[in-house]
C-alpha positions in Angstrom: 22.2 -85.3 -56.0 19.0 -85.8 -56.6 17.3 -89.6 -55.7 15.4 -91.1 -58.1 12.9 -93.6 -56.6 10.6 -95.7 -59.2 7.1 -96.4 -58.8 5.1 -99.3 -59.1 7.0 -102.0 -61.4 9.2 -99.5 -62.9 12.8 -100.1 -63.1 15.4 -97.3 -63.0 18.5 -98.6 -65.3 21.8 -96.9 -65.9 22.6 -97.6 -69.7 26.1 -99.3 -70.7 27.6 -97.7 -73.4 28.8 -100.0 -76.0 31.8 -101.3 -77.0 34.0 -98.4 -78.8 36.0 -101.4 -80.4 34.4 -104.4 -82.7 35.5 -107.9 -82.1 38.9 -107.5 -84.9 39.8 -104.8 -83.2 39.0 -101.8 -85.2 37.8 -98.6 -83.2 34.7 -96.9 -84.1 34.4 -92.9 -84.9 32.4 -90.9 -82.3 30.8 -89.6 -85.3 29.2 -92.9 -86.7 25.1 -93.4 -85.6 25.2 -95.3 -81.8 22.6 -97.0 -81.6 20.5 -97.4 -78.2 22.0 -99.4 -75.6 20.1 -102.6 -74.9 21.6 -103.7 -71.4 22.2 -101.8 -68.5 22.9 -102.4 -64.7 19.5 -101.6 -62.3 20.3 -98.2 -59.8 16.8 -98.8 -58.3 13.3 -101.3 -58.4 9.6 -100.2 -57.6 7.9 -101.9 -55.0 5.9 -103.9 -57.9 2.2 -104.0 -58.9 -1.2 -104.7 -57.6 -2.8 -107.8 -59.4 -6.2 -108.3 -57.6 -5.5 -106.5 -54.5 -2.1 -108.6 -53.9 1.7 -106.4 -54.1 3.8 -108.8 -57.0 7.7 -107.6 -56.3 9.6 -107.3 -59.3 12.3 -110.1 -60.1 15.1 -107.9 -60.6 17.3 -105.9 -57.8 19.0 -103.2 -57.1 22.7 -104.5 -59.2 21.7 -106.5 -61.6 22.4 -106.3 -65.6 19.6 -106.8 -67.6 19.1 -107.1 -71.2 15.8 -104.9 -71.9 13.4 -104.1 -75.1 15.7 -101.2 -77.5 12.5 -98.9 -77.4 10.5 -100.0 -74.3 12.0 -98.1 -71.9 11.9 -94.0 -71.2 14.8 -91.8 -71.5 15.3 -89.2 -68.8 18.0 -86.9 -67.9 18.9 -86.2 -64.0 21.7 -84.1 -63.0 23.1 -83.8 -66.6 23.4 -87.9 -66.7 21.3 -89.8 -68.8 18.9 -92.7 -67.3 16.3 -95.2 -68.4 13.0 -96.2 -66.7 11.8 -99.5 -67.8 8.6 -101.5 -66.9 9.4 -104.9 -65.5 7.4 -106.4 -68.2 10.3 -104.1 -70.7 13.3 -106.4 -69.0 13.7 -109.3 -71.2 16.5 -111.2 -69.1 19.2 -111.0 -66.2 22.6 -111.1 -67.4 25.1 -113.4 -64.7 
């Protein structure tokens, strides 16, 4: 397996796939248009960013589910499973 460690205030997020069901219960086809997922649950967190010489450390951790920009962050592909890096600044809000 390879590790995947992000750099500066880059966030490395596995994407949640979305529900397969609506709300009334109806199931979707795998051959309708899924849209990008817009949450996720953070695998790994930068060390932050240098603002005027001084290390800022992101506000997320390792575990959390955020709710992030649908086009902010990067796609990549590791290992044959599919990943996102996100800029902190991409993260709009921690999901409790």
């Amino acid at each position: 397996m390879t590790k995947i460690k992000p750099l500066a205030d880059r966030v490395l997020i596995e994407p949640m796939s979305k529900e397969e069901k609506t709300k009334s219960g109806i199931y979707l086809p795998d051959t309708m248009d899924k849209e990008r997922p817009e949450q996720g649950k953070v695998l790994a967190v930068g060390p932050g960013k240098y603002d005027d010489g001084k290390l800022i450390k992101p506000s997320v951790k390792k575990g959390d589910v955020v709710l992030f920009t649908k086009y902010g962050p990067n796609e990549i592909k590791v290992g044959g499973k599919e990943y996102l890096i996100a800029r902190e600044d991409d993260i709009l809000a921690v999901l409790e």
